[in-house]
N, C-alpha and C positions, 0 to 999 in steps of 0.2 A: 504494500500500500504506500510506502514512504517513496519509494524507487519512483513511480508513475506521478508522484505529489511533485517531487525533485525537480522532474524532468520538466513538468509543466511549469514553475515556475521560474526556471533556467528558459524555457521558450519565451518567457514573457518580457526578461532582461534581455534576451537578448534580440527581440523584435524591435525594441527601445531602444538601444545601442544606439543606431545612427540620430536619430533625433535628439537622444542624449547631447551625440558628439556634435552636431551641428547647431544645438544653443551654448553648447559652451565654447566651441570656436566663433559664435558671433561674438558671442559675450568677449573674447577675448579681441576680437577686431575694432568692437565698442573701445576696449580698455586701453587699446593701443593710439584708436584716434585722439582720446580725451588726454592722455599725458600727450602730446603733439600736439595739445590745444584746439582741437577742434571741437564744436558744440553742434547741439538741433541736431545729434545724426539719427536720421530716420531708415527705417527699414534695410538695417545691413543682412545681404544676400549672398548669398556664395554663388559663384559664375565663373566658368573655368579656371578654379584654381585658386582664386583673388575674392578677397570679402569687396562687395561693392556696397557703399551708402552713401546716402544725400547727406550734407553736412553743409555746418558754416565753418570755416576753416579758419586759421589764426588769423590771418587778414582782413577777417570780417564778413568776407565775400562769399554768396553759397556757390557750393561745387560739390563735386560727382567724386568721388574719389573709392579707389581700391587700395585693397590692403593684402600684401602677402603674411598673412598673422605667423607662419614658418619662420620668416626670417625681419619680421618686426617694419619691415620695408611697409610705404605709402607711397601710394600712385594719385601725385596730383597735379593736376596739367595747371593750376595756378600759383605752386609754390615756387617757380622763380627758376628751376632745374633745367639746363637745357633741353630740346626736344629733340630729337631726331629728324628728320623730314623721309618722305615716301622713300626718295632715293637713297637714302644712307641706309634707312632700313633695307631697302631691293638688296644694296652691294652687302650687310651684312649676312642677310638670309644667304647668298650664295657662300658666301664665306663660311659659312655654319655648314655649305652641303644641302640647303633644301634650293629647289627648284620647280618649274612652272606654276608660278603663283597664280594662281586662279581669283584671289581675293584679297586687298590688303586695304585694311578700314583703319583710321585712330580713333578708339575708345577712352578718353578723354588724356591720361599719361600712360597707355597702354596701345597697342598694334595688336588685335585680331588680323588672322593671317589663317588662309588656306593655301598651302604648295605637297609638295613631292617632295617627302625624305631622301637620303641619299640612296637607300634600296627603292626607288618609285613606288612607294608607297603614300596614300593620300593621308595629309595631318591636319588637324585644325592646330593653329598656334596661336598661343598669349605671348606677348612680347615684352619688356620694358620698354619703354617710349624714351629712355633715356640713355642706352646701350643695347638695346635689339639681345639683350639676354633673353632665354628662351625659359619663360614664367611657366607654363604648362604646355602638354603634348597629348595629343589624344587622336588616334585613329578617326579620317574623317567619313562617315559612311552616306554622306547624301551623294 
C-alpha cells in the first residue's frame, strides 16, 4: 500500500518540477533586473533561452529587455553598449560556421537568426547584439 502511495506522490512532484523551475528562474531574472536598477518589470517570460520583461530601466526610460539569469548578463538595447549592425552580425555568423541565413531580425539587444550549422543542419539562433555570441541553439523544424 505504501509503494503505490510513494509513487503517486513522486508523480505529483515531479509533474510540478518544470513550473516549479520556471517561477523560480523568473523570480530570479526579476532579482537580477532590480539590483541593475530596473523597476515596473512586468511579465518576465522565458523565450529562447533569455528571460524577456517590460521594464523601466535605470535611465528612466521603459524598454524591452532580456536577461541570461545563467550568466547574470542583461540585454538592453538602451543601456548605452554598443550594437552590432546586420553586417557585422552576417561576417560573425560565418565566422562561427553557420550559413544561408534565411532570417536575421534585432530583438531589441539581441539577433534572432535562422541559418545552417556547419553540418547543414537548420538552427534557430539567439545572438548577443553586442558580440554575435551565440545565446541559444535549437534545431529549426519549420
Amino acid at each position: 500500500m505504501k509503494a503505490p502511495l510513494i509513487a503517486l506522490c513522486l508523480a505529483g512532484v515531479m509533474a510540478s518540477a518544470p513550473a516549479i523551475a520556471t517561477a523560480i528562474n523568473g523570480g530570479l531574472a526579476r532579482q537580477q533586473l532590480e539590483a541593475a536598477g530596473y523597476s515596473q518589470i512586468h511579465d518576465p517570460e522565458q523565450d529562447d533561452g533569455l528571460w524577456e520583461a517590460d521594464a523601466i530601466g535605470p535611465d528612466q526610460r521603459r524598454t524591452r529587455v532580456a536577461v541570461d539569469t545563467t550568466r547574470g548578463e542583461i540585454f538592453d538595447p538602451n543601456n548605452g553598449r554598443p550594437q552590432l549592425d546586420a553586417r557585422q552580425v552576417l561576417d560573425q555568423l560565418d565566422k562561427q560556421g553557420f550559413a544561408n541565413v534565411r532570417s536575421l531580425e534585432r530583438e531589441g539587444a539581441t539577433w534572432d537568426v535562422e541559418a545552417d550549422d556547419a553540418q547543414g543542419r537548420p538552427r534557430q539562433l539567439r545572438l548577443s547584439g553586442h558580440d554575435a555570441r551565440v545565446l541559444h541553439n535549437r534545431a529549426d523544424h519549420d
